[in-house]
N, CA, C and O atoms as a Tinker XYZ file with bonds, in Angstrom:
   516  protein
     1  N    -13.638000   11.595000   12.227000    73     2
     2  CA   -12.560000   10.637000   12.142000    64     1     3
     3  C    -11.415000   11.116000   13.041000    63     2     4     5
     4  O    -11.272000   12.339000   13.031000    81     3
     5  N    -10.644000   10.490000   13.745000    73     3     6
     6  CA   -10.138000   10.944000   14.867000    64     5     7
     7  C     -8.384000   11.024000   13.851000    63     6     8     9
     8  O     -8.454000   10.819000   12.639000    81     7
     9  N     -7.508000   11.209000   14.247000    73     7    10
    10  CA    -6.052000   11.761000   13.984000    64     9    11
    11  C     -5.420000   10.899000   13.674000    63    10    12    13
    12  O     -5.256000    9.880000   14.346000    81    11
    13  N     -4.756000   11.213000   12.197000    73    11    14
    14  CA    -3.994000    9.993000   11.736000    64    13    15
    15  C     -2.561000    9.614000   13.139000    63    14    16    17
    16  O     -2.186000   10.320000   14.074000    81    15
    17  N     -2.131000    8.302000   12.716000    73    15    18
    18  CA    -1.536000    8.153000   13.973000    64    17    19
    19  C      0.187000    7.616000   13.026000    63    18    20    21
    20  O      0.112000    7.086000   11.918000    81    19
    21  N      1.314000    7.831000   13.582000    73    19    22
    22  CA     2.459000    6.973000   12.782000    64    21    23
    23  C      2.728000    5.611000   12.853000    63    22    24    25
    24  O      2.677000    5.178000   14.004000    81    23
    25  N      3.018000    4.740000   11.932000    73    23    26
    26  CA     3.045000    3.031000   12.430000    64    25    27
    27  C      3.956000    3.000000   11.557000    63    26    28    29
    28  O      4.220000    3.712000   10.587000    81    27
    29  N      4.562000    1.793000   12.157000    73    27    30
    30  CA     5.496000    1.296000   11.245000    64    29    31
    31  C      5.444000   -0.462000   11.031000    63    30    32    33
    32  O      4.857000   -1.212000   11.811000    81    31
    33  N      6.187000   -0.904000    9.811000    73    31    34
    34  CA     6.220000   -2.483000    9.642000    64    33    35
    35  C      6.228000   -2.973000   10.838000    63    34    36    37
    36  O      6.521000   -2.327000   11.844000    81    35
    37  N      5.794000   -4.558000   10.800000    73    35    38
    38  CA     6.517000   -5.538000   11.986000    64    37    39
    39  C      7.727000   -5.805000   11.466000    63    38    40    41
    40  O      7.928000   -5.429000   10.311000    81    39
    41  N      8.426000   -6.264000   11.943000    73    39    42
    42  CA     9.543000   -6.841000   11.729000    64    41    43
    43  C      9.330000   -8.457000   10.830000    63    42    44    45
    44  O      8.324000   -9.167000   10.852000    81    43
    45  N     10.263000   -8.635000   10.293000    73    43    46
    46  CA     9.936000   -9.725000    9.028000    64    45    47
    47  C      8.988000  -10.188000    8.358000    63    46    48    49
    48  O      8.745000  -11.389000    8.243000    81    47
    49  N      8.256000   -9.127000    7.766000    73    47    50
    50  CA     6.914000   -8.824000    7.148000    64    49    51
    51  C      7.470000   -8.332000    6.052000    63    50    52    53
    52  O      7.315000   -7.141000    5.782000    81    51
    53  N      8.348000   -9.324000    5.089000    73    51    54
    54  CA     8.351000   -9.414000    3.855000    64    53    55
    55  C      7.605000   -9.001000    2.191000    63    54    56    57
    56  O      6.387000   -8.861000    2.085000    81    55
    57  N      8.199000   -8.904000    1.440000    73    55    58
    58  CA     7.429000   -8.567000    0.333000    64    57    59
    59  C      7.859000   -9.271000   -0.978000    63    58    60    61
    60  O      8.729000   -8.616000   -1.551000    81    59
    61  N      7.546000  -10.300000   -1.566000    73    59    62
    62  CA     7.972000  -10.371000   -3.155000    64    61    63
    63  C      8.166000   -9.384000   -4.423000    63    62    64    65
    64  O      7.085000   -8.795000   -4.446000    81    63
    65  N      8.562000   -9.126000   -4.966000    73    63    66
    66  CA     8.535000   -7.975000   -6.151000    64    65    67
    67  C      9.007000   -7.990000   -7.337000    63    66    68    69
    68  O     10.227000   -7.881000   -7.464000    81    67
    69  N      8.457000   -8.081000   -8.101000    73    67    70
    70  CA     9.230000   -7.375000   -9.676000    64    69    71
    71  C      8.519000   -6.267000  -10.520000    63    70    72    73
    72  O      7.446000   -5.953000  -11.033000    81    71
    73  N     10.413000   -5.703000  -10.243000    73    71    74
    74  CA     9.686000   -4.006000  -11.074000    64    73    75
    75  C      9.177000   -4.132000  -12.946000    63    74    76    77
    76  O      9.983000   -4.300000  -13.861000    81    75
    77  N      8.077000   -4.032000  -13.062000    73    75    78
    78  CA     7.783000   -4.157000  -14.417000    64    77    79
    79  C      8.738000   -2.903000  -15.831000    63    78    80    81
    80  O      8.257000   -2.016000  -16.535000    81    79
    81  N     10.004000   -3.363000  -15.727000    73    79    82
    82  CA    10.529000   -2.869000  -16.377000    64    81    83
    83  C     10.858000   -2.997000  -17.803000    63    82    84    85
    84  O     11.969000   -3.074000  -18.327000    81    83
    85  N      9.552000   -3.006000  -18.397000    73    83    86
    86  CA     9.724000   -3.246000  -19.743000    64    85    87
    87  C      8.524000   -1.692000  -20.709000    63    86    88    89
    88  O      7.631000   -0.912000  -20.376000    81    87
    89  N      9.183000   -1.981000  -21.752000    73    87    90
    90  CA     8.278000   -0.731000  -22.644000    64    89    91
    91  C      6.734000   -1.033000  -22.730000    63    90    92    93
    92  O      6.305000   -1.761000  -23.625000    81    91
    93  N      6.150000   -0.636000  -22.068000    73    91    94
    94  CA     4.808000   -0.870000  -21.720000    64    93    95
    95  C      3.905000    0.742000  -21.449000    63    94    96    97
    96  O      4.308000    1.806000  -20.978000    81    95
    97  N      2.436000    0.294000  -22.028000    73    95    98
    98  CA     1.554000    1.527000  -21.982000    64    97    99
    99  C      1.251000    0.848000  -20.644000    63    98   100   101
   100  O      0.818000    1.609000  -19.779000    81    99
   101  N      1.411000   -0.566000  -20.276000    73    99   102
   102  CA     1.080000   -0.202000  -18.611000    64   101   103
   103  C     -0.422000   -1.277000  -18.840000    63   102   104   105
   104  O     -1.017000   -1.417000  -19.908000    81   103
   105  N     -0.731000   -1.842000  -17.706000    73   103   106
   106  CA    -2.707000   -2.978000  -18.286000    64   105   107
   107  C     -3.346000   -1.526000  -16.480000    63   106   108   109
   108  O     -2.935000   -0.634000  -15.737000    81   107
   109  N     -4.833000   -2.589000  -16.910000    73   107   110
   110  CA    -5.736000   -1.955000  -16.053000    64   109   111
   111  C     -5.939000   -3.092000  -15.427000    63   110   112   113
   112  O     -5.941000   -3.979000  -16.282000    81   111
   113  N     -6.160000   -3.650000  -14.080000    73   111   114
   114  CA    -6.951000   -4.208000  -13.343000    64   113   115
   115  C     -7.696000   -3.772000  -12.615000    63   114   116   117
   116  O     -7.741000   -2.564000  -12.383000    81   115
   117  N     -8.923000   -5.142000  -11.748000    73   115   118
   118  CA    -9.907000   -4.689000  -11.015000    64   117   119
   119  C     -9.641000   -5.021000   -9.826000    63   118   120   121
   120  O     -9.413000   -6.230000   -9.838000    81   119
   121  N     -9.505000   -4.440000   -8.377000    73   119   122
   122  CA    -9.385000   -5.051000   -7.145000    64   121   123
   123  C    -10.131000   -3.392000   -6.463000    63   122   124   125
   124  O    -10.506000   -2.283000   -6.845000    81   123
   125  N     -9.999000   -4.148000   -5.358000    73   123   126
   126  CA   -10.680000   -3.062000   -4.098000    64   125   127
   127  C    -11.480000   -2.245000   -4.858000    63   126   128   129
   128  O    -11.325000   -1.074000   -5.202000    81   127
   129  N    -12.526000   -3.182000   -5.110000    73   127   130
   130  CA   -13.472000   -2.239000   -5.591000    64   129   131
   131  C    -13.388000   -1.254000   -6.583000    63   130   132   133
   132  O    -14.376000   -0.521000   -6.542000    81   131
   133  N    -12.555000   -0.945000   -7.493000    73   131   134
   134  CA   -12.000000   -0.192000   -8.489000    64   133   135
   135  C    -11.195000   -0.593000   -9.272000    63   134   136   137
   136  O    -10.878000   -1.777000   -9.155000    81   135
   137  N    -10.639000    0.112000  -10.219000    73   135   138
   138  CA   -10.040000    0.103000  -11.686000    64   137   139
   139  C     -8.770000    0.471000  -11.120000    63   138   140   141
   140  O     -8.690000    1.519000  -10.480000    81   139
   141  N     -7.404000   -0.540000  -11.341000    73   139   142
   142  CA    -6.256000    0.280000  -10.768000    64   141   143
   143  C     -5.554000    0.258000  -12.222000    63   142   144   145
   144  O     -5.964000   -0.587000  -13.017000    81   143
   145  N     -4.797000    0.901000  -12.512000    73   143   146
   146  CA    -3.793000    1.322000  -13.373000    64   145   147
   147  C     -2.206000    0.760000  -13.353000    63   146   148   149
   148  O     -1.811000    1.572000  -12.517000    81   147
   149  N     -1.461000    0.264000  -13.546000    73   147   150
   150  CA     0.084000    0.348000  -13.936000    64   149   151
   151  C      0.399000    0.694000  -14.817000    63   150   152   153
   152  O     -0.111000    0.524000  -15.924000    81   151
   153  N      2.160000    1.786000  -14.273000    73   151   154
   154  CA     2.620000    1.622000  -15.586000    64   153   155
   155  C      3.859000    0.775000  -15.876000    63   154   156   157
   156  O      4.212000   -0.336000  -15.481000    81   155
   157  N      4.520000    1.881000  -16.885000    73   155   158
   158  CA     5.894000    0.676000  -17.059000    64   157   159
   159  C      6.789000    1.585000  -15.634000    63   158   160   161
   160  O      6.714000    2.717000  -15.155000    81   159
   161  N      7.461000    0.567000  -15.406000    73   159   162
   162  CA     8.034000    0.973000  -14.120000    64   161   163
   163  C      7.645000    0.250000  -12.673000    63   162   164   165
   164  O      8.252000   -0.614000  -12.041000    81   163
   165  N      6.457000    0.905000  -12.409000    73   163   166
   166  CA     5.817000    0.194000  -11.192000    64   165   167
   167  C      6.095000   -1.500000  -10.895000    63   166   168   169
   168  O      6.561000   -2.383000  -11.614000    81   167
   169  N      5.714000   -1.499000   -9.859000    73   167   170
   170  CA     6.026000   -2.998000   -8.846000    64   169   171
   171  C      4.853000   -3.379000   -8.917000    63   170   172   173
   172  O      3.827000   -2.724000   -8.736000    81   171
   173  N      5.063000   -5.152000   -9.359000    73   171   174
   174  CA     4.017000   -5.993000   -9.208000    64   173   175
   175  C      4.437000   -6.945000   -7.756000    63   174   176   177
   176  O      5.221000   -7.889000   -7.860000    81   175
   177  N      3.891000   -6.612000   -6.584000    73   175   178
   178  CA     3.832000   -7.043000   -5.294000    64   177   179
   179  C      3.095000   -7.689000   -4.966000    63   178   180   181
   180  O      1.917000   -7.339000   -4.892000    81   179
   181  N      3.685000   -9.336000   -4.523000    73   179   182
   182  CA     3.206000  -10.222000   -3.687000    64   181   183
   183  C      3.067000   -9.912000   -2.240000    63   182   184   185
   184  O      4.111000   -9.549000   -1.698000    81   183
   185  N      1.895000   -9.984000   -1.422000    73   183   186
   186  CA     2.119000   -9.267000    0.026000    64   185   187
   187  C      1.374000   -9.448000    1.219000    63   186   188   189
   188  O      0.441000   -8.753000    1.621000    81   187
   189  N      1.945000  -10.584000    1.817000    73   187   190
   190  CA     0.940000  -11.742000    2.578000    64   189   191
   191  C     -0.242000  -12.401000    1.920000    63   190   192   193
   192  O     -1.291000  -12.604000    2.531000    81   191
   193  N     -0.025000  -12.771000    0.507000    73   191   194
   194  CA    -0.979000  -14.113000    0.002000    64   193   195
   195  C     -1.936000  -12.636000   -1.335000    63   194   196   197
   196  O     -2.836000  -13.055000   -2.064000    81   195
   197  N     -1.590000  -11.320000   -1.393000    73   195   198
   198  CA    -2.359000  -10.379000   -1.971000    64   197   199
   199  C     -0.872000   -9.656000   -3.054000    63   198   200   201
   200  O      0.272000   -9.206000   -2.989000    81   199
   201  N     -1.824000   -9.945000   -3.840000    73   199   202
   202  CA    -0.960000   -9.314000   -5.097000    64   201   203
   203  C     -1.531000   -8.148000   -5.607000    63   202   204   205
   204  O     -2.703000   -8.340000   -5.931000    81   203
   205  N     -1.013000   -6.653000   -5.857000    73   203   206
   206  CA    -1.250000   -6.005000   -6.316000    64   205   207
   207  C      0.094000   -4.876000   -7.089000    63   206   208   209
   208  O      1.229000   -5.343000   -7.184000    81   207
   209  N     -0.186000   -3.430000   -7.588000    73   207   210
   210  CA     0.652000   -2.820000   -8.197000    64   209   211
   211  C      1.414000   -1.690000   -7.267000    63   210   212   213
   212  O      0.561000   -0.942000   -6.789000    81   211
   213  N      2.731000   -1.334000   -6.865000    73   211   214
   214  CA     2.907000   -0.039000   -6.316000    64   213   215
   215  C      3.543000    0.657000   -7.580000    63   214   216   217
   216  O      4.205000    0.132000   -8.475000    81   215
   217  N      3.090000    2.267000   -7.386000    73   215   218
   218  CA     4.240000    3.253000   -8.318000    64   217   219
   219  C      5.156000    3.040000   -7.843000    63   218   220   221
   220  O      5.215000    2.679000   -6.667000    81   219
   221  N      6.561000    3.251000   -8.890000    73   219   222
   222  CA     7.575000    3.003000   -8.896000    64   221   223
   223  C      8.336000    4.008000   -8.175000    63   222   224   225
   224  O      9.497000    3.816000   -7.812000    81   223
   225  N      7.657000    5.132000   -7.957000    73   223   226
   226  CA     7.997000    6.156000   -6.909000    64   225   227
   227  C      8.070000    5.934000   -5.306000    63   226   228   229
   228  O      8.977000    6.090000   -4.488000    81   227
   229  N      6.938000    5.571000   -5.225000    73   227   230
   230  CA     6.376000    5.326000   -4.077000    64   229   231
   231  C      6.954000    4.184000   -3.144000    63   230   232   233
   232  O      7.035000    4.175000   -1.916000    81   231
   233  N      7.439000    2.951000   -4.330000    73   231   234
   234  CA     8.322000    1.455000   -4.167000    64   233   235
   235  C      9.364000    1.889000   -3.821000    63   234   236   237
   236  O      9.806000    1.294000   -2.838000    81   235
   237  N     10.419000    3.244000   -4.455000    73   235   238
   238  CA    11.513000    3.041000   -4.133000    64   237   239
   239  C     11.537000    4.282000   -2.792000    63   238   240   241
   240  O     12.492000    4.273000   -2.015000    81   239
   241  N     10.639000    5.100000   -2.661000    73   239   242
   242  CA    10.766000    5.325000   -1.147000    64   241   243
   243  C     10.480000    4.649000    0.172000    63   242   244   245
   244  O     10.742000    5.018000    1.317000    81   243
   245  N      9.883000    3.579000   -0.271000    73   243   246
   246  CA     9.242000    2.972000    1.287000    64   245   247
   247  C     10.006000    2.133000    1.096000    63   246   248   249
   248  O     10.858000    2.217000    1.980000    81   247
   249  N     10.363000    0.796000   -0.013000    73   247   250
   250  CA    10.738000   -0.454000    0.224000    64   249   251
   251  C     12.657000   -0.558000   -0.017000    63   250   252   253
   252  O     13.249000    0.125000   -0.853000    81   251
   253  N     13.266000   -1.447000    0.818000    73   251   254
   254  CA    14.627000   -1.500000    0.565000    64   253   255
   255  C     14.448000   -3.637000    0.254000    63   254   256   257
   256  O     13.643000   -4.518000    0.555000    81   255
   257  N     15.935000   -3.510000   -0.592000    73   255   258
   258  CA    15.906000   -4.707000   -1.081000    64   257   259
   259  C     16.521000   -5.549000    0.396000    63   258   260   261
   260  O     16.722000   -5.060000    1.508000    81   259
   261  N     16.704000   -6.849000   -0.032000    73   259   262
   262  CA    16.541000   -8.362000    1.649000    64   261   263
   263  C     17.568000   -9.306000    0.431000    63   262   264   265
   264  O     18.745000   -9.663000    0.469000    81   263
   265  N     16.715000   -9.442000   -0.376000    73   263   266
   266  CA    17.452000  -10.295000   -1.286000    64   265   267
   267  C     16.500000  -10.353000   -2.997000    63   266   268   269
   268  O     15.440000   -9.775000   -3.240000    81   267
   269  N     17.039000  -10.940000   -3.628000    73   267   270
   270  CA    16.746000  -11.376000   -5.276000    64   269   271
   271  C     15.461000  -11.189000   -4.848000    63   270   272   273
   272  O     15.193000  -11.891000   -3.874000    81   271
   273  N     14.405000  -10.358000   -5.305000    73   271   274
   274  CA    12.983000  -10.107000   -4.915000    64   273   275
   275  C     12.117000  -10.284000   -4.209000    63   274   276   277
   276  O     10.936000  -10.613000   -4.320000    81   275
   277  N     13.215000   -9.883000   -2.933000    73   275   278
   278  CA    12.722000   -9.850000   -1.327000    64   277   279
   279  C     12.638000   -8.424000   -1.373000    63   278   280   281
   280  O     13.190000   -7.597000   -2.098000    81   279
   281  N     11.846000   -8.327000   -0.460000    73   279   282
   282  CA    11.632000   -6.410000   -0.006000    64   281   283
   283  C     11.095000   -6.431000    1.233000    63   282   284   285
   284  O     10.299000   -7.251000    1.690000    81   283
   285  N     11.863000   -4.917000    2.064000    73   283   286
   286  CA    11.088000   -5.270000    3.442000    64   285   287
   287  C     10.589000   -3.541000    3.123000    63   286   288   289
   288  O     11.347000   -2.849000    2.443000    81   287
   289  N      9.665000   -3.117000    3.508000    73   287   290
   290  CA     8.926000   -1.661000    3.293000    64   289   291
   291  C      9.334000   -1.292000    5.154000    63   290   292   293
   292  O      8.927000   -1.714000    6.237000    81   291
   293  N     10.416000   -0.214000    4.658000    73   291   294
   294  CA    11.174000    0.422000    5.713000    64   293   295
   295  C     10.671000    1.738000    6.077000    63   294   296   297
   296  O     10.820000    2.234000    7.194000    81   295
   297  N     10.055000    2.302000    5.077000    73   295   298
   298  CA     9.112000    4.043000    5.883000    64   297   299
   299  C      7.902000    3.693000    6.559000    63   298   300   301
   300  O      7.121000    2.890000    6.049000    81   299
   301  N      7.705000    4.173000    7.549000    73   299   302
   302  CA     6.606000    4.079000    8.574000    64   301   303
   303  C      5.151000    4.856000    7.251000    63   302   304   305
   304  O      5.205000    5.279000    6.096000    81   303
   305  N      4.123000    4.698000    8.197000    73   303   306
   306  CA     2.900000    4.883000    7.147000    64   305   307
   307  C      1.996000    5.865000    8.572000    63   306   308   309
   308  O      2.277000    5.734000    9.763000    81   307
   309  N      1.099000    6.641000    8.110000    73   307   310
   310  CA     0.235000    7.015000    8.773000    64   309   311
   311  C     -0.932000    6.549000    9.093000    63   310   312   313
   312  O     -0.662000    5.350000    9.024000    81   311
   313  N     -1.834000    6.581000    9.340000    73   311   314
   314  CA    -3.043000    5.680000    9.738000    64   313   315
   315  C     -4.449000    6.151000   10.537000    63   314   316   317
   316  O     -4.335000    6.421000   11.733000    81   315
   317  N     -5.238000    6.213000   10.158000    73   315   318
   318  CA    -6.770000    6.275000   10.699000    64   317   319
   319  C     -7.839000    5.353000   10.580000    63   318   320   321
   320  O     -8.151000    4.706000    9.580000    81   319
   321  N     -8.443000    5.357000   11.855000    73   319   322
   322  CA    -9.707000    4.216000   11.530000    64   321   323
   323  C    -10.658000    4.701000   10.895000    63   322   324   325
   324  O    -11.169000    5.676000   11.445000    81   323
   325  N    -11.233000    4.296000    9.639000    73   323   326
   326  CA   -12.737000    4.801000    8.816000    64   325   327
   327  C    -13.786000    5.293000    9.705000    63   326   328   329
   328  O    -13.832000    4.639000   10.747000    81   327
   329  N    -14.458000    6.031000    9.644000    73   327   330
   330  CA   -15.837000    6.045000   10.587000    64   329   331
   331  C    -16.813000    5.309000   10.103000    63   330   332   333
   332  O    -17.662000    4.546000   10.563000    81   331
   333  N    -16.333000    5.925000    8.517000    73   331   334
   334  CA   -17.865000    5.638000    7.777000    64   333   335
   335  C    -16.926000    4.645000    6.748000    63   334   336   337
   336  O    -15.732000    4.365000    6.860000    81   335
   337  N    -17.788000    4.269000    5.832000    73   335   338
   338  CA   -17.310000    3.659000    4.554000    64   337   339
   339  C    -17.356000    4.535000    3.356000    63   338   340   341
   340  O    -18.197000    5.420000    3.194000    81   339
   341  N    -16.085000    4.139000    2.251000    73   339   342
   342  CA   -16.421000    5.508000    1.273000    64   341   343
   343  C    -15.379000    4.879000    0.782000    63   342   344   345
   344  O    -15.039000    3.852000    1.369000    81   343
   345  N    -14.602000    5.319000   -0.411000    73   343   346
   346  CA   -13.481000    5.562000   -1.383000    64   345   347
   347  C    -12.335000    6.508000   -1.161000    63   346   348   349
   348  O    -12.500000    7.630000   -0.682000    81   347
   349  N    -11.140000    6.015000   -1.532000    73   347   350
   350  CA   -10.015000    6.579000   -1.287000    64   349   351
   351  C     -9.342000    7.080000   -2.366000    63   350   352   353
   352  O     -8.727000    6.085000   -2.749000    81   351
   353  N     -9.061000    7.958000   -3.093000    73   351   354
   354  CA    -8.562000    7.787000   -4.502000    64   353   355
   355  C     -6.629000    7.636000   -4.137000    63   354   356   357
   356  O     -5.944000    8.375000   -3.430000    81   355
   357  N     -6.167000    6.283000   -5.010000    73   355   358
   358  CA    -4.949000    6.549000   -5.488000    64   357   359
   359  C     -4.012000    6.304000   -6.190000    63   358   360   361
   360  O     -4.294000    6.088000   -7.368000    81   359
   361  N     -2.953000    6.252000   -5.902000    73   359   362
   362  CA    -1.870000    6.263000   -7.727000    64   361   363
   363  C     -2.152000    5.385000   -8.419000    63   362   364   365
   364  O     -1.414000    5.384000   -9.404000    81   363
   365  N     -3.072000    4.369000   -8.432000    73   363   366
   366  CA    -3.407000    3.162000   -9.719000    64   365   367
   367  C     -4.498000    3.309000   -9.854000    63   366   368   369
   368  O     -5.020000    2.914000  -10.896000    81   367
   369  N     -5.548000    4.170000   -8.477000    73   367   370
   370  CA    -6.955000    4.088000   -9.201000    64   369   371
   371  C     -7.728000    4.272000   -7.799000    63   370   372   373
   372  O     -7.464000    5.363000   -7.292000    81   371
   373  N     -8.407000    3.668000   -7.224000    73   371   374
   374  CA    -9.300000    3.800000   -5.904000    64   373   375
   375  C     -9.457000    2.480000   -5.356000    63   374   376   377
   376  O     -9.212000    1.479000   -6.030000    81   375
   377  N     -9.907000    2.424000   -4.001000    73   375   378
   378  CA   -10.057000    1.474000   -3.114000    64   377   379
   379  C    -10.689000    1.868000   -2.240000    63   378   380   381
   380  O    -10.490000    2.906000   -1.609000    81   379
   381  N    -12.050000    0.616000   -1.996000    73   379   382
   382  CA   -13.388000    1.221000   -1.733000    64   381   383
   383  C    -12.728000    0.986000   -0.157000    63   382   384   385
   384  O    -11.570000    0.571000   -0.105000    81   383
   385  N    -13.490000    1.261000    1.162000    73   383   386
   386  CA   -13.531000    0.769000    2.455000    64   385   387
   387  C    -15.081000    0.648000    3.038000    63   386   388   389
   388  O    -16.262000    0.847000    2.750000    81   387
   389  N    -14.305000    0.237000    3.937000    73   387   390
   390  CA   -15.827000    0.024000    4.712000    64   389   391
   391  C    -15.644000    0.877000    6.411000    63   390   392   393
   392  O    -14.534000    1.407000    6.455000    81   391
   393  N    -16.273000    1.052000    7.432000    73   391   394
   394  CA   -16.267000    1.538000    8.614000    64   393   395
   395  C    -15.176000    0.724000    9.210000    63   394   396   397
   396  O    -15.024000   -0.319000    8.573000    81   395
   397  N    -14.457000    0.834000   10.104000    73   395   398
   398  CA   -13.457000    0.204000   11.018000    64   397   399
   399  C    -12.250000   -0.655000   10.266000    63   398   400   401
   400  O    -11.408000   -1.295000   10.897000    81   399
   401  N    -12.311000   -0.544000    8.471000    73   399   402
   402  CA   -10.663000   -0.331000    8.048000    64   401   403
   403  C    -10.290000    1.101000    8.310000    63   402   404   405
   404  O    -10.888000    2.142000    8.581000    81   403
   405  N     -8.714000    0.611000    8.062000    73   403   406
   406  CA    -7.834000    1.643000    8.001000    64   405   407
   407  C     -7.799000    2.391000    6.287000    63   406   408   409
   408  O     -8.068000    2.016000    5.146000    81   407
   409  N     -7.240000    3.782000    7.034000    73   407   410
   410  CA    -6.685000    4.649000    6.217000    64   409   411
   411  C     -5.626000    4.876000    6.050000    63   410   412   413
   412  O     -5.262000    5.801000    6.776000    81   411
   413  N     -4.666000    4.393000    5.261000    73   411   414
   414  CA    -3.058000    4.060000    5.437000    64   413   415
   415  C     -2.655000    5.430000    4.399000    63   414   416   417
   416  O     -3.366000    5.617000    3.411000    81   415
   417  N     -1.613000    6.262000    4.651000    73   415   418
   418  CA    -0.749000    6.667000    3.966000    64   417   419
   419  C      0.461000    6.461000    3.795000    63   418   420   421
   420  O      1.080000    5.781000    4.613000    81   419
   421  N      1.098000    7.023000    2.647000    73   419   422
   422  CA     2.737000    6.919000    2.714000    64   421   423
   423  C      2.856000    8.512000    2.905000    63   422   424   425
   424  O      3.356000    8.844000    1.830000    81   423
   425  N      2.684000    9.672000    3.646000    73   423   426
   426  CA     2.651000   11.128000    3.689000    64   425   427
   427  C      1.985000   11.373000    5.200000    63   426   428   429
   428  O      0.817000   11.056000    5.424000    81   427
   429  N      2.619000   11.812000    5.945000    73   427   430
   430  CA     1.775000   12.405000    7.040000    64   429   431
   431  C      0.780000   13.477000    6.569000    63   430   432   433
   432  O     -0.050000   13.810000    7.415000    81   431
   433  N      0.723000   14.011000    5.497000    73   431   434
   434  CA    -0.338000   14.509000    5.203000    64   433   435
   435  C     -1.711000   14.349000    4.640000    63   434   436   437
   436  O     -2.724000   14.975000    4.328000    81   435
   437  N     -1.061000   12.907000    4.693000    73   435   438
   438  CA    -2.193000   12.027000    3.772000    64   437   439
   439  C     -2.419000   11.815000    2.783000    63   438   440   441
   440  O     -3.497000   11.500000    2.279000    81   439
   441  N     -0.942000   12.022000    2.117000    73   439   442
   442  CA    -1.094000   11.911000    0.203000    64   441   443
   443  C     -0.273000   10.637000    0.380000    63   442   444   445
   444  O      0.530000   10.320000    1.258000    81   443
   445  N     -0.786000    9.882000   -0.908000    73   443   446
   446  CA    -0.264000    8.553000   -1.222000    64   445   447
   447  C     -1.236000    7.673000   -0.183000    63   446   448   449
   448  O     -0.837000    7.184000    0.874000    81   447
   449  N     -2.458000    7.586000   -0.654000    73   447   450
   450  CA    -3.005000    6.474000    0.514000    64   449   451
   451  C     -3.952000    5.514000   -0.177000    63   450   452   453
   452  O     -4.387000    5.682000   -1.317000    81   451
   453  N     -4.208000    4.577000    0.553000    73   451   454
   454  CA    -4.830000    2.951000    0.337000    64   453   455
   455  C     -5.751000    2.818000    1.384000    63   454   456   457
   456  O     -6.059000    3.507000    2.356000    81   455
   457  N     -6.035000    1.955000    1.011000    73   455   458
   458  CA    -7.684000    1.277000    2.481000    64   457   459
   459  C     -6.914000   -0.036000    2.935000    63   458   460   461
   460  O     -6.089000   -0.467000    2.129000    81   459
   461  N     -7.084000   -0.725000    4.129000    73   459   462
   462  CA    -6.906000   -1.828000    4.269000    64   461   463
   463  C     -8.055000   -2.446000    5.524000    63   462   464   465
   464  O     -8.724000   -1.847000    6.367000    81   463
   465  N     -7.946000   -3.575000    5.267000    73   463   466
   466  CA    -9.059000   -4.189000    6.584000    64   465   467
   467  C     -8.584000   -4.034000    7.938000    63   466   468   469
   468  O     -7.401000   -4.374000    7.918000    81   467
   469  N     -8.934000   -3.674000    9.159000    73   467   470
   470  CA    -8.505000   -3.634000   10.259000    64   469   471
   471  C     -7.491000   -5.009000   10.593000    63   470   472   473
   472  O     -6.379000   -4.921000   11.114000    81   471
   473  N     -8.122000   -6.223000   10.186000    73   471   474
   474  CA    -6.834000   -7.316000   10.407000    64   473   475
   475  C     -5.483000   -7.296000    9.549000    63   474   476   477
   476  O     -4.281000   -7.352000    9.811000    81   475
   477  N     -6.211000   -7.196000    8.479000    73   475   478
   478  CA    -4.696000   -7.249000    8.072000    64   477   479
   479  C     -3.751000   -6.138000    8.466000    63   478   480   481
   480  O     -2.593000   -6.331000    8.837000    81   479
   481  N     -4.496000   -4.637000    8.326000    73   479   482
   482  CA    -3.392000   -3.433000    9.295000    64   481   483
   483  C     -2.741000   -4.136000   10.634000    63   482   484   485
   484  O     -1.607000   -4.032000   11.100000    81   483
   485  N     -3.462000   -4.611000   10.915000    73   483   486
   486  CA    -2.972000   -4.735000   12.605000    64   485   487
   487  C     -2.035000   -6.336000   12.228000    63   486   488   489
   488  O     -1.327000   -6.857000   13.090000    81   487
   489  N     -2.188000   -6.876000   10.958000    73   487   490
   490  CA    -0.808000   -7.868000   10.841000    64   489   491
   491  C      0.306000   -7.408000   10.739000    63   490   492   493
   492  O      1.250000   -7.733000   11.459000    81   491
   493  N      0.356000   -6.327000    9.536000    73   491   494
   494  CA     1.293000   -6.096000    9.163000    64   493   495
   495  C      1.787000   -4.458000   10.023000    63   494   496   497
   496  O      2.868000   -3.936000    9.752000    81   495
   497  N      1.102000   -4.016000   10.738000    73   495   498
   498  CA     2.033000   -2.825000   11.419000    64   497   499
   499  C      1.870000   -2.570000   12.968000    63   498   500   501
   500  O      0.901000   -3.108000   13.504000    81   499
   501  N      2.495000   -2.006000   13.538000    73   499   502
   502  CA     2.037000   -1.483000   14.940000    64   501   503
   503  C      2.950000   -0.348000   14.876000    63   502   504   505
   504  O      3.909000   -0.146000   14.131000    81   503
   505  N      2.276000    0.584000   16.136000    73   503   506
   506  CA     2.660000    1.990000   16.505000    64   505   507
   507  C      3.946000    2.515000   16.563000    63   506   508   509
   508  O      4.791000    1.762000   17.048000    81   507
   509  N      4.331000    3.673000   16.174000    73   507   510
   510  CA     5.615000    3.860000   15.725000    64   509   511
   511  C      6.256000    4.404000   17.260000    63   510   512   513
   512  O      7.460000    4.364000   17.512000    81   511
   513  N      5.302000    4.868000   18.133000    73   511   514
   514  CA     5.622000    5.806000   19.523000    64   513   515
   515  C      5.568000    4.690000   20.205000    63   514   516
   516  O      5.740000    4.703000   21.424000    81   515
């Protein structure tokens, strides 16, 4: 697999959000191929037509508020193309890939990461250099 690379948002590549801030053990859902987790805290994110959960950690380092549950995700992400297909483990649970998605982090070291399809990566980011 060749070297993660830095990218950042496009420009007005929006996000919907509400932080699930209520006393909650948190539900389980099923997407990308796995069991993801929330808890209380975390963001339930609308995000080009795909809804899923971020930690509430993770939400308030990357994303800054636009307006009343607008969000634009302002930290750049790291990135590699899959070779192969396989599983990613992370903070809600895993997300399967396939060969030629991406490997997205929020860590140049590669902690905090997700799978995404090569189109949609290449909607929502380009090269940070």
């Amino acid at each position: 697999m060749a070297d993660r690379r830095k990218y950042r948002r496009k420009e007005r590549t929006v996000v919907a959000a509400v932080q699930l801030d209520l006393e909650t053990e948190g539900f389980t859902y099923q997407k990308w191929g796995g069991s993801q987790k929330c808890k209380a805290g975390d963001w339930l994110v609308l995000n080009a037509g795909e809804t899923y959960t971020v930690d509430q950690q993770t939400f308030a380092e990357t994303y800054r508020p636009v307006s009343l549950g607008v969000y634009e995700k302002v930290a750049g992400v790291w990135a590699v193309e899959a070779s192969d297909a396989g599983s990613v483990p992370t903070k809600e649970g895993s997300t399967d890939y396939e060969a030629g998605d991406f490997l997205v982090s929020n860590k140049p070291d590669g902690g905090d990461s997700y799978a995404m399809s090569a189109e949609k990566f290449h909607s929502l980011y380009e090269p940070a250099d």
